[in-house]
N, C-alpha and C positions, 0 to 999 in steps of 0.2 A: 451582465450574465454571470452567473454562479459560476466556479471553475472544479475541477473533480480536486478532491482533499485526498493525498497521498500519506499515511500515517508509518511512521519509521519507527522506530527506536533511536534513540538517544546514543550513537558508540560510546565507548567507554564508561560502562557503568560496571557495579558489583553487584555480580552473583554468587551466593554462597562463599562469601571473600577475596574470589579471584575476578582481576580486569578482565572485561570481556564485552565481546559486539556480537551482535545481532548477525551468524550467517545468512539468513535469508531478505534482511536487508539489504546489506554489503553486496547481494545482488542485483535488487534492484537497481543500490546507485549503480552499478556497472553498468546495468542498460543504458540508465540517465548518463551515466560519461562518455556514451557510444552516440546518443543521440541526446545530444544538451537541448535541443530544440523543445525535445517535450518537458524537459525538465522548467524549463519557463511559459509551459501551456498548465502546471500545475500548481496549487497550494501545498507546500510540502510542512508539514509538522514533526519535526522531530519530540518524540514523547518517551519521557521518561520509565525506566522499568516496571516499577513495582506496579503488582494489580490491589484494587482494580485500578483501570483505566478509565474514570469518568465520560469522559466527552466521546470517545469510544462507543462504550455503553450505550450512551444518550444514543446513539446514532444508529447504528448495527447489533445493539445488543449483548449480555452477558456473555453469550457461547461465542462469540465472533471478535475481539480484542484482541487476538491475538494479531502480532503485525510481521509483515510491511500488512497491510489490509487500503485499499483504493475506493474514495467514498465516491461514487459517481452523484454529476451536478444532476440527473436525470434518468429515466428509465433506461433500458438495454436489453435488447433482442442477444445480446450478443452470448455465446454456451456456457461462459464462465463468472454469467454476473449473477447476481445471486441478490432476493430481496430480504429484509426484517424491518423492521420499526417502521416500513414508511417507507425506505432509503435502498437506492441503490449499492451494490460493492461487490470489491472482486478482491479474493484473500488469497493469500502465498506468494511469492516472489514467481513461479514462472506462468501462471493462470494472469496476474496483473502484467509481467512481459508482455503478456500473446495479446488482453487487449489492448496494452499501449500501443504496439506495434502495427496492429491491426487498425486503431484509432486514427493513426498517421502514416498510415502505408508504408511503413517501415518493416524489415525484413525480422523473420518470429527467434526464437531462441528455437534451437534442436531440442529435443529430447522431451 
């Protein structure tokens, strides 16, 4: 069975000269460090900065590359999934919390 494709950024890359990471990344690992369980119920791909972002693309579409972004293996009922190309996904760092959280009965992020 297909497993959901979790799309990050790559830390440590350059933007406009200066070292920098992905804040809204860096969130989600904090979820995945809080609950490592899900972090091995997923495909995680770390992806480098620059756009475009091909495979991305291919998947959820031009408007939608933007990351952390959560490719689901299959459709979803669930308020925060959203469709394009075909493909399930759920985009931002606290919308992909609530359905990890939600996926595995694990407790949501506040706010």
């Amino acid at each position: 069975m297909a497993r959901d494709r979790l799309f990050l950024l790559a830390p440590g890359f350059d933007k406009d000269g200066t070292p920098s990471f992905c804040g809204p990344c860096a969130m989600v690992e904090g979820f995945l460090g809080y609950f490592p369980q899900v972090r091995e119920s997923l495909d995680i791909v770390y992806y480098p900065f620059p756009r475009p972002r091909a495979a991305i693309v291919a998947l959820v579409g031009e408007d939608n590359q933007s990351m952390p972004v959560l490719v689901l293996n299959g459709p979803s009922d669930h308020p925060d999934a959203q469709q394009a190309n075909g493909n399930w996904f759920v985009i931002d760092p606290k919308p992909i919390c609530r359905f990890l959280a939600h996926r595995h009965g694990l407790p949501v992020p506040l706010g």
